[in-house]
N, C-alpha and C positions, 0 to 999 in steps of 0.2 A: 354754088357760089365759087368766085375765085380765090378767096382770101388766100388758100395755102399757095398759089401760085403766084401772086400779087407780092407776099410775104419772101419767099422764097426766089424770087428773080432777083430781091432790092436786099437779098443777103440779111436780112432779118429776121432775130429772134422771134418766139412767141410769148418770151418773159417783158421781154422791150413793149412790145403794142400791149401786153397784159395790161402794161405799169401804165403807158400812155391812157389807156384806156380806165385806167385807176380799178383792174378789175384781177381775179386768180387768174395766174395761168393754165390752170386745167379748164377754168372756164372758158378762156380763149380756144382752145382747143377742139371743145366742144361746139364751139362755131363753124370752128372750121370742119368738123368731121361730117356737119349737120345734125350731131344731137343733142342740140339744143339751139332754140330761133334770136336770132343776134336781133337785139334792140335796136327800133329805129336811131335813137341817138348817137350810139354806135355805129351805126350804119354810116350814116350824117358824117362822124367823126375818123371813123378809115377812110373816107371819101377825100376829106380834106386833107388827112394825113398825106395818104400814096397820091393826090393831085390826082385825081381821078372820078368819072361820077359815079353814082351809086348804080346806075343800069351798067356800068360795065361789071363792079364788083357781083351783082345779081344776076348776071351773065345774059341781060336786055339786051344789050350792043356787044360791037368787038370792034368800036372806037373807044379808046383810052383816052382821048382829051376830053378833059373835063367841061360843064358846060360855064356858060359867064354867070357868073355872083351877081345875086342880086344886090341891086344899089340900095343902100339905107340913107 
């Protein structure tokens, strides 16, 4: 996964996306190390945070633009 490179390019903490994420930050952490499996919702929600899809965070693509929102 990219998160720590995602995080770390855009100069942000791991207390910051903890808190966004309403979660510990050892737990963030532990996503980022891979030892432990980051929840789809979270998934969903860095996505939208860094403007980004989830296949690039998942390291699918190594296109960073996100794709179009679905219309509600």
């Amino acid at each position: 996964m990219r998160l720590r490179e995602i995080r770390e390019d855009r100069d942000i903490k791991q207390s910051a996306l903890a808190k966004y994420l309403n979660i510990r930050q050892s737990t963030y952490s532990q996503y980022e190390t891979g030892n432990r499996q980051l929840p789809i919702e979270a998934l969903k929600s860095l996505a939208i945070y860094f403007n980004t899809s989830t296949d690039y965070i998942l390291e699918l693509t190594d296109i960073k633009k996100p794709y179009p929102r679905k219309q509600q």
